[in-house]
PAVEXSE-319829 format. One record per residue (C-alpha): x, y, z; residue in one letter; residue number from 1. Coordinates in Angstrom, 3 decimals. Layout:
PT       px       py       pz resn resi
PT        X        Y        Z    A  NUM
...
// end
This chain:
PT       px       py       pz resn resi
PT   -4.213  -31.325   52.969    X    1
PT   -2.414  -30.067   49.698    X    2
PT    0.280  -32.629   48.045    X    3
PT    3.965  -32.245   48.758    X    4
PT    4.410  -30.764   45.428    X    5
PT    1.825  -28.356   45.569    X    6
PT    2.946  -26.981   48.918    X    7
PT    6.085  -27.380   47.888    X    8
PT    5.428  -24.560   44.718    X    9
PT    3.046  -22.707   46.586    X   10
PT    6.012  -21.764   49.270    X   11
PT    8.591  -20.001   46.837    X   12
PT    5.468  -18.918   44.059    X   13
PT    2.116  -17.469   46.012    X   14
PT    0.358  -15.762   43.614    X   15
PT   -2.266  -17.200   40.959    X   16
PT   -2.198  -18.940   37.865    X   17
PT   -4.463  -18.909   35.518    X   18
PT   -5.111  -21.441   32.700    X   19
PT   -7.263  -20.249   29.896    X   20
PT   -8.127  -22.106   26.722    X   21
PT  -10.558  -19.824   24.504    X   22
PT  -11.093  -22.685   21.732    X   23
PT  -12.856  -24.954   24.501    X   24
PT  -14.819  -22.058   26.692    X   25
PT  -13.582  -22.924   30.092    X   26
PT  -10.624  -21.162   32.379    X   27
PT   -9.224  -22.760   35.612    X   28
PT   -7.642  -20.594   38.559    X   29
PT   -5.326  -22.134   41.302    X   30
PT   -4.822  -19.997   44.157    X   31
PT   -1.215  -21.154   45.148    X   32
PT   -1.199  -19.412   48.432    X   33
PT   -4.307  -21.324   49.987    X   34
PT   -4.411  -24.081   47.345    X   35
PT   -7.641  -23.702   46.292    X   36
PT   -9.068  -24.710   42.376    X   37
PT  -11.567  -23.054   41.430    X   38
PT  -13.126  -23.646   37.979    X   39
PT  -16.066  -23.429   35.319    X   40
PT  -17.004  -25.373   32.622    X   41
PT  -16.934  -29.331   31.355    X   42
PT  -13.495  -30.506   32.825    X   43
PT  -11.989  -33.778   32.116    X   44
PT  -11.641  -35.942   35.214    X   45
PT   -7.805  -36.286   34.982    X   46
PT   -7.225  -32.251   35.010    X   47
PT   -7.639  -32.244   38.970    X   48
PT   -4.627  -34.675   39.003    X   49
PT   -2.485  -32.411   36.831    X   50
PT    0.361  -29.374   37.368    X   51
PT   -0.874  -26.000   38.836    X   52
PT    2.624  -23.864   38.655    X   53
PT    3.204  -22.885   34.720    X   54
PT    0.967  -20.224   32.885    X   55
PT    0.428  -20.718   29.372    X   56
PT   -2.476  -19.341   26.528    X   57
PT   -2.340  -21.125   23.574    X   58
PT   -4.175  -19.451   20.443    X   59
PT   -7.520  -19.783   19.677    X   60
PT   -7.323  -19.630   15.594    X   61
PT   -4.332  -18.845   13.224    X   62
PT   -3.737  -14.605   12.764    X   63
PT   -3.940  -13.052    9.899    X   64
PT   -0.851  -12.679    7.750    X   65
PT   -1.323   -8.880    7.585    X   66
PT   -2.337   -8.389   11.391    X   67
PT   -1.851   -4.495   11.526    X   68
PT   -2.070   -3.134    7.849    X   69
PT   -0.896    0.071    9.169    X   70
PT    2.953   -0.656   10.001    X   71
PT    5.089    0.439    7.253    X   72
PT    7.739   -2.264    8.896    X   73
PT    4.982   -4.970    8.663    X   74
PT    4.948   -4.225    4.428    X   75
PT    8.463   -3.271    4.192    X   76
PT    9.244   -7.052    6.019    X   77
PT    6.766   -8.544    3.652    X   78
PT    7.945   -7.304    0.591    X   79
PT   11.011   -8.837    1.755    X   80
PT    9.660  -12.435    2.224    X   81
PT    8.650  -11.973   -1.365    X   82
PT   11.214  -10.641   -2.431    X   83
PT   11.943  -12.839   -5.258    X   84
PT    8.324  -12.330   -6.338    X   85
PT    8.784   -8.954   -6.579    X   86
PT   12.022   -8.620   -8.678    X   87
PT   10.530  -10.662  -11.100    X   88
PT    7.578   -8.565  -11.839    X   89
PT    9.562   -5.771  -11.936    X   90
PT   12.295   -7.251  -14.319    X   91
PT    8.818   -8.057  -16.326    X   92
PT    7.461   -4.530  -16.526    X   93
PT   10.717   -3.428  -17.469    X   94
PT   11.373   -5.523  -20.167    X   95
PT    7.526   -5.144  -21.836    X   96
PT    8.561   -1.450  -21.543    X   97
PT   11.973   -2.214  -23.517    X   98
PT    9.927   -3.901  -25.951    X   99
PT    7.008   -2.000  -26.364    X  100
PT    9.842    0.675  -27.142    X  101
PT   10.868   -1.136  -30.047    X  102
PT    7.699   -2.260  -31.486    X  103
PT    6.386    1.313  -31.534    X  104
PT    7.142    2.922  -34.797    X  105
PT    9.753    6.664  -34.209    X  106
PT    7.717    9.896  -34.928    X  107
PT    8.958   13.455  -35.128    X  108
PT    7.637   16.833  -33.601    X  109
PT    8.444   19.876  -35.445    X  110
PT    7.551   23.506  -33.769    X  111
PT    6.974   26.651  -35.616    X  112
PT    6.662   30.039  -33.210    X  113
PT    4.031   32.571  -34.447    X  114
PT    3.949   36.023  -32.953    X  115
PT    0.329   36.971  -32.879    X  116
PT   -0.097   40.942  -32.909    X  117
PT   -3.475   42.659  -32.113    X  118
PT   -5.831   43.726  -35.731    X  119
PT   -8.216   46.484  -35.472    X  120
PT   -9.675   47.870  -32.616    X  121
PT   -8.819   46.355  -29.180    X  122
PT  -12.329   44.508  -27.846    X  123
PT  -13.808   45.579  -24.257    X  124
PT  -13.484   42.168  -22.945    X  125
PT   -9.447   41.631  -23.370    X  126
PT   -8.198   43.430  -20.689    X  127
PT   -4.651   43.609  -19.912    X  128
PT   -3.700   40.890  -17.042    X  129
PT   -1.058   38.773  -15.586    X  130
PT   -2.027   36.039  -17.784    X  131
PT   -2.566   38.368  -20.674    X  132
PT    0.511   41.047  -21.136    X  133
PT   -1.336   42.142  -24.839    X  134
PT   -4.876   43.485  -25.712    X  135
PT   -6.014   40.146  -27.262    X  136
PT   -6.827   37.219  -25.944    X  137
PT   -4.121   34.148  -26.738    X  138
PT   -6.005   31.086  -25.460    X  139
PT   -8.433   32.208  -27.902    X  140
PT   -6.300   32.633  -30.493    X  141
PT   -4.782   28.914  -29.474    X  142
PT   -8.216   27.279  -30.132    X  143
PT   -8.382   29.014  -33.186    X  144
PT   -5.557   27.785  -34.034    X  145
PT   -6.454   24.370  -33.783    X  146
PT   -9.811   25.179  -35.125    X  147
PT  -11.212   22.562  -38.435    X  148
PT  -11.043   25.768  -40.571    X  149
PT   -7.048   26.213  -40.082    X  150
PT   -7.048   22.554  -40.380    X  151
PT   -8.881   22.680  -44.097    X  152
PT   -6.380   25.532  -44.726    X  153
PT   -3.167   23.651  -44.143    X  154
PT   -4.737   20.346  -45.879    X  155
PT   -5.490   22.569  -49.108    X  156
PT   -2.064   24.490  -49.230    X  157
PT    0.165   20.831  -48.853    X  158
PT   -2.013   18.934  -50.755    X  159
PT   -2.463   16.143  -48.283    X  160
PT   -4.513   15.004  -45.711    X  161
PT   -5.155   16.474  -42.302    X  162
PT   -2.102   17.003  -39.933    X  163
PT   -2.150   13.889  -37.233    X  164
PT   -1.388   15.540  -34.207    X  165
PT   -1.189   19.434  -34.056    X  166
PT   -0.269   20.961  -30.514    X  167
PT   -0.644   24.773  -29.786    X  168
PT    0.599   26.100  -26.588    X  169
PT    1.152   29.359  -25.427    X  170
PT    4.018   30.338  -22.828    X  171
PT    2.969   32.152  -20.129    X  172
PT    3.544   36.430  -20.514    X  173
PT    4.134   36.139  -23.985    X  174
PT    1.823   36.726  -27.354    X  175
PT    3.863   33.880  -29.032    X  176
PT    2.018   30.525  -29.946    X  177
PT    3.938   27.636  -30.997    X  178
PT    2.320   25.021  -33.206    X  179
PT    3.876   21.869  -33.303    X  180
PT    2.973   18.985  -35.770    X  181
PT    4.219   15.091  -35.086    X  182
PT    4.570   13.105  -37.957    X  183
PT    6.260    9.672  -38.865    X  184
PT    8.653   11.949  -41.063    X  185
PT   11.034   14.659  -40.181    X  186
PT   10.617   16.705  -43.382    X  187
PT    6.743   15.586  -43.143    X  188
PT    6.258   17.380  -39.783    X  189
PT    8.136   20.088  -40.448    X  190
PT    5.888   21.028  -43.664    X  191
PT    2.951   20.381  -42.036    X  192
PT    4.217   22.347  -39.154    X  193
PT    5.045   25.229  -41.489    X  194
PT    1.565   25.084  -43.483    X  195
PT   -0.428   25.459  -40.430    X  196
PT    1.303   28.040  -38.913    X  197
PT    0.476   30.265  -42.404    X  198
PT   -3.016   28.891  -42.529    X  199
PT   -3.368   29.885  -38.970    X  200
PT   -2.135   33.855  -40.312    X  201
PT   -4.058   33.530  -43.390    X  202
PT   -7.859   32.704  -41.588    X  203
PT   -6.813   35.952  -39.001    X  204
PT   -6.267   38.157  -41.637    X  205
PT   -9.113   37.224  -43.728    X  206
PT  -11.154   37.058  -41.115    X  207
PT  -10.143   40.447  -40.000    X  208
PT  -10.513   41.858  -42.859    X  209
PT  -14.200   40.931  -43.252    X  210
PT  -14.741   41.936  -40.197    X  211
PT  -13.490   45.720  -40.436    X  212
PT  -15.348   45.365  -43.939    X  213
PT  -18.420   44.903  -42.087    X  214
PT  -17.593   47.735  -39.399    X  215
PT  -17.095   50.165  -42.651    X  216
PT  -20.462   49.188  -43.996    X  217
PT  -21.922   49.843  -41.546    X  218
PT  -20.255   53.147  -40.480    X  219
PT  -21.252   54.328  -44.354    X  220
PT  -24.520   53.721  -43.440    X  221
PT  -24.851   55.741  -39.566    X  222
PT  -23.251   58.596  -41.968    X  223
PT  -25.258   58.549  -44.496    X  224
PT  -28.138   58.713  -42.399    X  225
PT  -26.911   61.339  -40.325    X  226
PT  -26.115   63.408  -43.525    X  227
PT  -29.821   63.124  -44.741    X  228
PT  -31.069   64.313  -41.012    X  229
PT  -28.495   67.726  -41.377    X  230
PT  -29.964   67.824  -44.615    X  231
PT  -34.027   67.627  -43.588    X  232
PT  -33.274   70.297  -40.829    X  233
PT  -31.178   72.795  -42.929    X  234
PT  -34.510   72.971  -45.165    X  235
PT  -36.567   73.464  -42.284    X  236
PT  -34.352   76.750  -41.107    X  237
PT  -35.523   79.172  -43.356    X  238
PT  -39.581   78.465  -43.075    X  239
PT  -39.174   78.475  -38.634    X  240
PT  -39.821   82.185  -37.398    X  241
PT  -36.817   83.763  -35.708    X  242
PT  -36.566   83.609  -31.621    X  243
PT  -39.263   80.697  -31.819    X  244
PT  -39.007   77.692  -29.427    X  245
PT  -39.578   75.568  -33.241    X  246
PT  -36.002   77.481  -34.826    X  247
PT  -34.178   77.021  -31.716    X  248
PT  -34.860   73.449  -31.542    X  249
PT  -34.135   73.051  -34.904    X  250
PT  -30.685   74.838  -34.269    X  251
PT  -29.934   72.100  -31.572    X  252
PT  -30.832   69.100  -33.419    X  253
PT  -28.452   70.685  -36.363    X  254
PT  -25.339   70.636  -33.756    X  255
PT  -25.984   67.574  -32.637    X  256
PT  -26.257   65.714  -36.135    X  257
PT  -22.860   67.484  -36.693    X  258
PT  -21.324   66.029  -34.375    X  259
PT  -22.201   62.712  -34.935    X  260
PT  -21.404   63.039  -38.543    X  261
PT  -17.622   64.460  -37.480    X  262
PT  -17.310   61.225  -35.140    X  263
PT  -18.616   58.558  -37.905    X  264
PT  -16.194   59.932  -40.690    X  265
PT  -13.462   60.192  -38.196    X  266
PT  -14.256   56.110  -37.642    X  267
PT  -14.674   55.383  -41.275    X  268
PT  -11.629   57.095  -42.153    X  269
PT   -9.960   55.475  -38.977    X  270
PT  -11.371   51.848  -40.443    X  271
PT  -10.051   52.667  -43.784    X  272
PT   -6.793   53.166  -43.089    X  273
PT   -5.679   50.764  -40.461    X  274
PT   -2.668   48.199  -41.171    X  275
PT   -4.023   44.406  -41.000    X  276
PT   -1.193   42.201  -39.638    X  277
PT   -2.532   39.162  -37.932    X  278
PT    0.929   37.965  -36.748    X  279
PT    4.853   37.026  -38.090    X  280
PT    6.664   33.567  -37.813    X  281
PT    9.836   34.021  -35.828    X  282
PT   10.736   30.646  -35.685    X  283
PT   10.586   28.453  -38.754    X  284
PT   10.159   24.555  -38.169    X  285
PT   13.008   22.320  -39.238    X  286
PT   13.143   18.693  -39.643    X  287
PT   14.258   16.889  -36.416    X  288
PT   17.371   14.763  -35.849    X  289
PT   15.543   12.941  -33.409    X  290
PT   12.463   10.914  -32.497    X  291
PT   10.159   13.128  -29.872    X  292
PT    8.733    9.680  -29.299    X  293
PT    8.623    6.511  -27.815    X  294
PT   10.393    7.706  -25.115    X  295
PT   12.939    5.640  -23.360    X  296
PT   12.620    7.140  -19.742    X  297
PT    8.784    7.291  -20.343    X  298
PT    8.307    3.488  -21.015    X  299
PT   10.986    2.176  -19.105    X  300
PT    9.439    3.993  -15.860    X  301
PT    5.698    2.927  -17.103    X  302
PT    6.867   -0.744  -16.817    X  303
PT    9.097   -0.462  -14.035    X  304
PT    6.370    1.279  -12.139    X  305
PT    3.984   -1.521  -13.159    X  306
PT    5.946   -4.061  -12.634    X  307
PT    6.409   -2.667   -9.202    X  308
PT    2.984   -2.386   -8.256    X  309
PT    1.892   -5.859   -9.884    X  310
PT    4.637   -7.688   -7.936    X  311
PT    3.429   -5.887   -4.419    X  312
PT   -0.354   -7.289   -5.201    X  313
PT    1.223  -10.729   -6.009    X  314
PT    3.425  -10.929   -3.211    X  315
PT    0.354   -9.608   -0.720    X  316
PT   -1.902  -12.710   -2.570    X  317
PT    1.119  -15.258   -2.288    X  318
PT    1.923  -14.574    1.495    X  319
PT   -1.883  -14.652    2.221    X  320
PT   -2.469  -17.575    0.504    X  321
PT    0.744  -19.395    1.495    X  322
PT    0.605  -21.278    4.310    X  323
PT    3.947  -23.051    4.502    X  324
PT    6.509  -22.158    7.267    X  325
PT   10.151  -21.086    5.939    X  326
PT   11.834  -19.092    8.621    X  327
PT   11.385  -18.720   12.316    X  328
PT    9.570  -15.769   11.393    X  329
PT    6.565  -17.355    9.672    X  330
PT    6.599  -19.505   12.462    X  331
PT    5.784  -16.757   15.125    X  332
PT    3.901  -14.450   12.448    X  333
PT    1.613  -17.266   11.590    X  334
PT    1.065  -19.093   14.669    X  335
PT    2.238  -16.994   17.131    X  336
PT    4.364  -19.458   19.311    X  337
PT    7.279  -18.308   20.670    X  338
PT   10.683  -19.915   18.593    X  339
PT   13.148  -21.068   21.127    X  340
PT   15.904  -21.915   19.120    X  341
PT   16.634  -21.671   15.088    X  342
PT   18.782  -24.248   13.953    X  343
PT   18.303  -23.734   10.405    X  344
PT   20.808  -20.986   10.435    X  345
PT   24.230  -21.583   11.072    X  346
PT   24.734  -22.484   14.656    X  347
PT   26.749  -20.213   17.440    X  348
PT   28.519  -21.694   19.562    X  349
PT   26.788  -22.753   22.584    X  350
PT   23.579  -22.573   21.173    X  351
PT   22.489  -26.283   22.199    X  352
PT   23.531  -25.017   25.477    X  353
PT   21.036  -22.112   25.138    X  354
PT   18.447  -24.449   23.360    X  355
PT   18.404  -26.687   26.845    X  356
PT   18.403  -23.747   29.004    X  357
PT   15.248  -22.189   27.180    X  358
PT   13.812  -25.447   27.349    X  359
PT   14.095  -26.110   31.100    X  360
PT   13.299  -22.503   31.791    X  361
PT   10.269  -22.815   30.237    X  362
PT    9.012  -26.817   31.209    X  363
PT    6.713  -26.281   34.644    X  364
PT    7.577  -30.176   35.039    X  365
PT   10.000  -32.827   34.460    X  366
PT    8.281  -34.844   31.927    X  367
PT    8.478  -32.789   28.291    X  368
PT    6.496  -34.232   25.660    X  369
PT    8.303  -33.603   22.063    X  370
PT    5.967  -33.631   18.939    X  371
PT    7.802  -33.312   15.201    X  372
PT    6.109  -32.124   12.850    X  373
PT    5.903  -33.880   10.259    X  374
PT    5.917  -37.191   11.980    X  375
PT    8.745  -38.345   10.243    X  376
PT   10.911  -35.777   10.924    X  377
PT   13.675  -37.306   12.378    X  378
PT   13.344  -40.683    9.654    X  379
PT   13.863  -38.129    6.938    X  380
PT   16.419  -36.235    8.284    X  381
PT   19.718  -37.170    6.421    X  382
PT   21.643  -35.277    8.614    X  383
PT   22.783  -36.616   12.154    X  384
PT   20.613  -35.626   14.991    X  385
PT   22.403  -32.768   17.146    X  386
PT   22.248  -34.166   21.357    X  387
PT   20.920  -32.041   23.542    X  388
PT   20.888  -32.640   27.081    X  389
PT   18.314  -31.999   29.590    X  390
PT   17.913  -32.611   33.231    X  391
PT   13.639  -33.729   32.008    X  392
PT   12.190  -37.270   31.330    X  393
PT   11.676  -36.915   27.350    X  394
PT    8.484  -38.039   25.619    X  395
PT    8.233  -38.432   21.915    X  396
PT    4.360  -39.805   21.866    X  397
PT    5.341  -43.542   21.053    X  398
PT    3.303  -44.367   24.438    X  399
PT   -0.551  -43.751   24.509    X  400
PT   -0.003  -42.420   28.165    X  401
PT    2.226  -39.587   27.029    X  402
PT   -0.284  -37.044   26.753    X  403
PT   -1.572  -37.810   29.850    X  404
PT    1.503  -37.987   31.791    X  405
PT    3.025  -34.944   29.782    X  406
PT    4.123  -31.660   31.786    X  407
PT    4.309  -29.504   28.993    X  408
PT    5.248  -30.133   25.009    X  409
PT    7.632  -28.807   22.762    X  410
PT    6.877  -28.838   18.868    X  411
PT   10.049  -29.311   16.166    X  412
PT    8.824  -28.046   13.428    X  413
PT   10.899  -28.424   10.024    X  414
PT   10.694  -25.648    8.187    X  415
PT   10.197  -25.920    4.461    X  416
PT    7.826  -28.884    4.973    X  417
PT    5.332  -28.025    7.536    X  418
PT    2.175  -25.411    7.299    X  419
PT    0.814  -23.639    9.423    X  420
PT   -2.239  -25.516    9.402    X  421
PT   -0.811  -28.605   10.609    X  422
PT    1.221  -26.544   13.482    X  423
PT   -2.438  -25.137   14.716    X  424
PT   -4.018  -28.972   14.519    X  425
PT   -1.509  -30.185   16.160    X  426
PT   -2.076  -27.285   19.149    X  427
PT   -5.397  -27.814   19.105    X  428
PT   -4.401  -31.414   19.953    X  429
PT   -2.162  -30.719   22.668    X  430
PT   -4.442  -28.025   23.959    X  431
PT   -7.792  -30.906   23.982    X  432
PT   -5.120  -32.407   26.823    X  433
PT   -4.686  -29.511   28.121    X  434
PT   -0.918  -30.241   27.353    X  435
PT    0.844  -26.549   27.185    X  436
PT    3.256  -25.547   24.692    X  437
PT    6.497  -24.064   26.022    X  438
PT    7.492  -22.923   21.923    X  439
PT    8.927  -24.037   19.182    X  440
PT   12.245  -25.288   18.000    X  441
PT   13.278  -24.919   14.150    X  442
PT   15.230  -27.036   11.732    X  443
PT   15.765  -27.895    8.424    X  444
PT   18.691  -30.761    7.905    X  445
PT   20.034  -31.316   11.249    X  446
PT   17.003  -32.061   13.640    X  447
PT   17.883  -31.665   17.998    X  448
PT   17.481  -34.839   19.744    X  449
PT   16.887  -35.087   23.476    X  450
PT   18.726  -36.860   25.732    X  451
PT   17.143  -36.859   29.776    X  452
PT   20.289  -35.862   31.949    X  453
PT   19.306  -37.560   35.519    X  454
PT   20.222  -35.197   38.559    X  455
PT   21.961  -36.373   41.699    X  456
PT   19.259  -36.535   44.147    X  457
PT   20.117  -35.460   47.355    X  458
PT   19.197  -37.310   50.544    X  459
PT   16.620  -35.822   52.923    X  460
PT   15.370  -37.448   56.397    X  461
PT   12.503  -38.576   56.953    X  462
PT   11.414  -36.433   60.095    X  463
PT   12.607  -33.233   57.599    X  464
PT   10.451  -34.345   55.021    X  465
PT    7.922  -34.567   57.320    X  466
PT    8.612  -30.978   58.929    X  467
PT    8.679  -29.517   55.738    X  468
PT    5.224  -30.668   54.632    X  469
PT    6.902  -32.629   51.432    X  470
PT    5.709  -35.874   52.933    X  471
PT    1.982  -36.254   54.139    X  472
PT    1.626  -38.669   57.086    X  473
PT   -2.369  -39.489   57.966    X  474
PT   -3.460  -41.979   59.632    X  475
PT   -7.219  -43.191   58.378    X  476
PT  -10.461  -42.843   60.200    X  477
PT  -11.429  -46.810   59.202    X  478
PT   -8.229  -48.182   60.990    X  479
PT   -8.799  -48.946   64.610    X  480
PT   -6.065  -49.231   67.352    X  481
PT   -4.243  -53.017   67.400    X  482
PT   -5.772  -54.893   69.717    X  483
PT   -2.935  -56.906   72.420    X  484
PT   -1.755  -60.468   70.827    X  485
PT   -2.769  -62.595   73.766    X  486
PT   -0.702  -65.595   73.598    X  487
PT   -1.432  -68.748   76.315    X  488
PT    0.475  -68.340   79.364    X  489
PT    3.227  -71.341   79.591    X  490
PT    3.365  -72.493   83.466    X  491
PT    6.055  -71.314   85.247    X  492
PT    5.715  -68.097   82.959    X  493
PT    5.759  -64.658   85.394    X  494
PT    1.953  -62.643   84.996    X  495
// end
């Protein structure tokens, strides 16, 4: 026959409870209808005698800090745990920025703008696109530009050596390059700016200009061979017999030598006479007013962005690698307990009220077993312990039968001072009893103290008691019926 107090559960709860503990590979399951355990595994011998009513899992191993990885809250919520992390590094990156800004010396850019025009005859291969709006070819022109031979040019005309940093760029839809120069100097880079930019006109036109030398030469030469053909067949005219095949072939050659020598001296002529101009400046360079570099925006936002990022790694290291509770938070994130009350904040009123309600919401018995972590919590506390009152029979673990005579346990975890290590040994502890843990209450200065409120018991009869099933009457199978009491018969006694 079931005990009062199961039958007593079973009546206003008949469905099943389940008790699993992963960390010791065995599971229990009351049936609270029919009141029948069932379970698996190496049991101790006082579980049997234990509560069957509450459900609780207690966890296996600690989670991860970073449980999802995906959840832009979980990051965002992170960051803010770190916060002061963070702002630190990011202060930091700023101010190496700020002072790598001052310890890098000024220097000045100065920008001449050459119109390039096309020299000569216009090649087959620059044709006329969206890119390229005249027939010549501007990104060529801009390597050119930068090419060792302008460089030798503009070292020779100032005197000096090589420029230190020449730019040439080239707008889009135009047949302007600009070639900038940056120099510690203003004046400096606007010379060498300037000196380029005519060394750069110089090498085209030179180069040009050997080039349509070439073309003439060798137009000269096509003519003057040409000329001495005309001149072999006009000798050969008079010996060839009139209306032969030999004359009229001779005749055809003749007209076609003619024409080619009309076409070559139109070319030469045409070579002779063309106007070389490789390009005009249209913007001279002047010396700047101001620096084109460091740049304030450029390494303030370099070491505010790296600041940034180097305080997100640190504060993802430090919350991995810290263990130590400081909010309710932490508490559930790392251990994943449920936090009944926070009294670290400041206090609402009625929440002791609340904190007693939670408590006996969540107790399956009357006897609540109270663990502080650390042990001394309530020794160090200089604050003066805040009474709450509860209708439960409070252990603190000062008896060796606590554990065993424990319902469920409640941990009071100071925060500041506890890890989450010690919060998972100490479940582990409870959970070897198979004690369950109904959550966690939070302090810092002022620590709860528990105070068992006794409830007016009301009285029941015996034959109700009885009816009800609360009270088990048997009668054993080794007792026997008692026998009469025969006492001696005094005379005069009736039979």
């Amino acid at each position: 026959m079931a005990s009062p107090r199961r039958a007593k559960f079973s009546r206003h709860f008949p469905f099943r409870a389940i008790y699993c503990w992963p960390h010791q590979r065995k599971s229990w399951v009351f049936n609270l209808a029919d009141n029948r355990p069932s379970y698996s595994g190496r049991t101790p011998r006082h579980v049997t005698q234990r509560r069957q009513s509450a459900t609780f899992r207690t966890p296996s191993r600690r989670p991860s800090p970073m449980s999802s990885g995906t959840d832009l809250d979980e990051h965002l919520a992170l960051l803010r745990r770190r916060w002061l992390l963070l702002v630190g590094c990011v202060v930091f990156g700023g101010t190496a920025g700020l002072a790598l800004l001052r310890l890098t010396p000024p220097a000045y850019t100065a920008t001449t703008q050459v119109l390039v025009m096309p020299v000569g005859t216009q090649e087959p291969g620059n044709q006329v696109t969206a890119r390229q709006r005249e027939p010549l070819n501007l990104d060529t022109e801009a390597q050119v530009a930068q090419s060792d031979v302008v460089a030798a040019r503009a070292s020779a005309s100032l005197g000096t050596g090589l420029p230190a940093q020449v730019e040439v760029s080239v707008p889009p839809n135009s047949a302007v390059l600009w070639i900038s120069v940056t120099a510690a100097e203003p004046a400096a880079a606007a010379a060498q700016s300037r000196a380029y930019a005519e060394a750069y006109l110089s090498n085209r036109r030179e180069s040009t200009l050997a080039a349509m030398a070439e073309q003439q030469q060798a137009v000269l030469a096509k003519l003057k061979q040409v000329n001495t053909g005309i001149d072999t067949v006009l000798k050969q005219l008079p010996t060839l017999p009139k209306g032969g095949p030999e004359r009229a072939i001779a005749l055809q050659r003749q007209s076609v030598l003619n024409r080619q020598a009309a076409s070559l001296a139109l070319k030469y002529d045409a070579l002779r006479t063309v106007a070389v101009t490789p390009g005009t400046v249209i913007s001279q360079a002047v010396p700047p007013s101001a620096p084109s570099s460091p740049s304030l925006p450029l390494y303030l936002g370099t070491g505010l962005m790296a600041g940034l990022l180097t305080g997100s790694a640190a504060a993802y290291l430090r919350d991995r690698l810290d263990r130590r509770l400081r909010t309710a938070a932490d508490v559930e994130r790392l251990t994943g307990l449920p936090v009944l009350s926070d009294l670290s904040s400041p206090r609402e009123h009625g929440a002791l009220h609340d904190l007693a309600c939670a408590v006996v919401a969540a107790c399956p018995g009357k006897r609540l077993l109270v663990k502080a972590l650390p042990a001394d919590l309530y020794a160090s506390s200089l604050a003066e312990p805040l009474a709450v009152s509860a209708p439960l029979s409070v252990l603190d673990g000062s008896d060796v039968r606590d554990l065993a005579r424990a319902d469920a346990a409640l941990l009071l975890v100071r925060l500041g001072h506890v890890t989450s290590a010690q919060v998972a040994a100490a479940v582990r502890q409870l959970g070897t009893h198979d004690v369950p843990i109904v959550g966690v209450v939070t302090a810092t200065d002022a620590v709860p103290s528990f105070v068992p409120l006794l409830e007016p018991r009301t009285h029941t009869s015996l034959g109700k008691l009885v009816a009800t099933g609360e009270l088990e009457v048997s009668v054993s199978a080794e007792t026997t019926p008692m026998q009469a009491l025969h006492q001696p018969r005094r005379p005069g006694q009736p039979t």
